[in-house]
N, C-alpha and C positions, 0 to 999 in steps of 0.2 A: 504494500500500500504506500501510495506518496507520504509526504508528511503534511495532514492535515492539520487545517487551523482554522483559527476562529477567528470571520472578519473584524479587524483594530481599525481601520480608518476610518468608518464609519458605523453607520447606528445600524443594526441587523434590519429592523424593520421602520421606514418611516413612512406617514401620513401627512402631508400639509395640504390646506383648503386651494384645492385648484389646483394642482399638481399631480405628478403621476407619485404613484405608491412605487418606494423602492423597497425590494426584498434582497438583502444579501446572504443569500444562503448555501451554506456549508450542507454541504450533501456526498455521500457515495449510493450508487445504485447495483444491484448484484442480480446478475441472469436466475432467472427461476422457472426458465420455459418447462423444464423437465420434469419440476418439484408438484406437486398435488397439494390442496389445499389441507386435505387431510394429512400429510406427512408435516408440513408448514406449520402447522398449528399443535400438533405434537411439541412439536422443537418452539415453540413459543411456550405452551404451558411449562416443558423445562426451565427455561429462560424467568421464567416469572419466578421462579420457586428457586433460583440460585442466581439472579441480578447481584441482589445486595450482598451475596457474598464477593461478587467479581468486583463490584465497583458500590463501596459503601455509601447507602444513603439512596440507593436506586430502587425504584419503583414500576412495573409494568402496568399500566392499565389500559383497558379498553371499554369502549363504552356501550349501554346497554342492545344486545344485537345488533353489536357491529360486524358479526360472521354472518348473519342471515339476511343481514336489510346494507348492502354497502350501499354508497353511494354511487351515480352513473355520472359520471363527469363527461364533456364531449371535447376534443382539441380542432379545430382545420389549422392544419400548417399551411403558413403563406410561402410561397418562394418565386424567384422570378422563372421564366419561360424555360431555361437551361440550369435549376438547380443551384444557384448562385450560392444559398447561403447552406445549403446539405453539407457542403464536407468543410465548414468552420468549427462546427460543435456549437454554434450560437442556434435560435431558432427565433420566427415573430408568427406569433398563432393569437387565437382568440380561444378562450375553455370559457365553458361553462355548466351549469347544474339548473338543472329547470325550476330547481326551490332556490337555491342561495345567488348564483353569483352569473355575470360575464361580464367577461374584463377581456382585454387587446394588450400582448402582451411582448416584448422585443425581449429575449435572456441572452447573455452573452455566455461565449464559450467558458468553462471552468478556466483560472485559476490553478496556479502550480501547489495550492491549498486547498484544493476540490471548492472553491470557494466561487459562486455563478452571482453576475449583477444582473436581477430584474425588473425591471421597469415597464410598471402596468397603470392602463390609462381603464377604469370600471364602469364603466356602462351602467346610466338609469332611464327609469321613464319607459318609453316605448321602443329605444333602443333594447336594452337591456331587454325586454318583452321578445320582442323580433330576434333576436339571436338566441336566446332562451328555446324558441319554439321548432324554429329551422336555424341551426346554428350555419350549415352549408348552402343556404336557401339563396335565391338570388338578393333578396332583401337584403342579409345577412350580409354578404359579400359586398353590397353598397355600399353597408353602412360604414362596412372594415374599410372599403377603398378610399371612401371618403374623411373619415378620417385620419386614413394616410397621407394625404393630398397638403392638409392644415399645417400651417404656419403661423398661425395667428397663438396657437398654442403648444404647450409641451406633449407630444405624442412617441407612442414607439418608433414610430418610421423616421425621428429626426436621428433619435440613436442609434436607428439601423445606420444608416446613412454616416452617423460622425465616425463610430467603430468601423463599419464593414464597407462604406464606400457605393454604398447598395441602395437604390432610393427607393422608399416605400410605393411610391408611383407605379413601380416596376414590377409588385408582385399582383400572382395571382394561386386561388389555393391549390393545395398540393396534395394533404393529405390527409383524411378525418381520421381520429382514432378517440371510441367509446371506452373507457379503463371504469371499473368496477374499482373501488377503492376499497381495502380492508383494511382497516389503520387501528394502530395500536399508539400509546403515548407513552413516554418514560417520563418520570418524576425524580428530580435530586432533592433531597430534603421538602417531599411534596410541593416543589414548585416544580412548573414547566420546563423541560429541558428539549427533548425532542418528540416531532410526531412523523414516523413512522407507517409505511403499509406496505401489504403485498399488490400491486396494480395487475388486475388479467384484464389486458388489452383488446382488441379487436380491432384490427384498420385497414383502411381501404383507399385505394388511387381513385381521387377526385378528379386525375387528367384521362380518365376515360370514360367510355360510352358508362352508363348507368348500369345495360343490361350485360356489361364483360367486366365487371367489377366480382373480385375476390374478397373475402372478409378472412383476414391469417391474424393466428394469435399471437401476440407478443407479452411476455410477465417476467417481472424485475420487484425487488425489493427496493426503496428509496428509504433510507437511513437518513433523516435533515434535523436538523434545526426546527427545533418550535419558531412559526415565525414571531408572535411578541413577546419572545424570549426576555422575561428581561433583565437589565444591564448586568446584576448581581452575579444571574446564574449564567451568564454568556460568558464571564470573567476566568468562569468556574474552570479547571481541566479536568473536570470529570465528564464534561459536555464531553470533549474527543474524545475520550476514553470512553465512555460509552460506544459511540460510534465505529471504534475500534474493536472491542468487547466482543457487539453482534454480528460485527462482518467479518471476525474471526470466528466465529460460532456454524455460522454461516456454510463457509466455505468447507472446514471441519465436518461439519456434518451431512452437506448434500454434494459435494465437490466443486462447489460452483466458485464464481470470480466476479468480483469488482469490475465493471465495465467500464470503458469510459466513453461508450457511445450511448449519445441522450436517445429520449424515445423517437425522437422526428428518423434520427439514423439508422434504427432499431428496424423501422415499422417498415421506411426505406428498402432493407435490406432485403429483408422478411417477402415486400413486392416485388421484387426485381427489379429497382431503380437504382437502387446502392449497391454496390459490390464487397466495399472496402471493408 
């Protein structure tokens, strides 16, 4: 594993009125295409029941039927006509959940600290509605385009554009992937430290016909950072350690590995658009 760390330059999670929400989070992701949720969840109820010996003060939990009832999150990856931003390890997508959230989203590549900058512009009102409902919908893709377009305010497509050289102008979507989330939480000293799930994926090429479209699975483990971590327990180095802990645990016990290709590369792959 590299040497992980915990972002110091700035705040893990900020919020200012009118602004995009910055998440700086520390993450590793680990292949689980193989693993069964029934084998998964074994190795988690171990996990629960010898944390605090591994890393004192640690805490597993999960919330109530979080194994039967996950959540369906949706992603489209935007990209330009030739895959421009595919083999950066950055990605600009829009997710959403049809109860909580959609947000427009530019994350830049990790960090020699598994450490990823992103910056998310949240959608309300009728937007938010519209991408909620058809998140690949011609609507939906309006909405994204158009506020790729804006300059009048801070959006993803300007960061595309400062990092990657790439103008939000220029994309269009690439890839939808549906991820069931099964998430678990660690606790240091009963505060929030990391949340955690198994993702089982499903995605599909948005650049073809409707009816030559494949739906291939993709499942990873995301080990991160609680995002409003705060300052105390971010300090902490039982945060990495932790993180270290279970993807050593991990590996140990179903033979798997730390990836360092994100899901956009993964799903990529998986279709036959990526090779690498």
């Amino acid at each position: 594993m590299d040497c992980i760390r915990m972002p110091s330059e700035e705040a893990v999670y900020t919020v200012e009125p009118g602004k995009l929400v910055i998440f700086n989070q520390l993450a590793v992701k680990v292949e689980m295409d193989n693993v069964t949720n029934e084998q998964y969840y074994q190795w988690l109820d171990e996990m629960k029941d010898c944390i605090d010996g591994l890393v004192h003060g640690a805490k597993i939990v999960e919330k109530e039927n979080a194994r039967v009832t996950p959540p369906l999150n949706t992603a489209i990856y935007y990209d330009t006509e030739d895959y421009k931003i595919l083999n950066t390890g950055a990605l600009l997508r829009t997710s959403c959940n049809k109860i909580t959230h959609a947000f427009c989203a530019f994350k830049e590549a990790s960090d020699s600290h598994s450490v990823r900058r992103d910056h998310r512009y949240v959608f309300a009102g009728d937007e938010k509605k519209t991408i909620q409902n058809g998140p690949d919908s011609i609507e939906a893709v309006s909405i994204v385009k158009s506020l790729l377009k804006r300059k009048d305010i801070d959006q993803p497509g300007l960061h595309l554009e400062q990092k990657l050289g790439i103008r939000g102008t220029d994309l269009i979507p690439s890839i939808r992937l549906d991820d069931y989330r099964f998430t678990f939480f660690v606790w240091l000293d009963k505060k929030d430290a990391l949340r955690c799930s198994i993702d089982r994926a499903h995605v599909s090429n948005l650049r073809l016909p409707e009816d030559k479209r494949k739906s291939c699975p993709v499942s990873e483990v995301e080990l991160a950072i609680y995002p409003r971590i705060s300052p105390e327990v971010a300090k902490d180095p039982r945060v990495v350690k932790l993180i270290e802990v279970l993807s050593q645990s991990l590996g140990n016990r179903f033979g798997v590995s730390i990836t360092k290709k994100i899901k956009y590369q993964r799903a990529a792959q998986v279709l036959g658009i990526f090779d690498n």
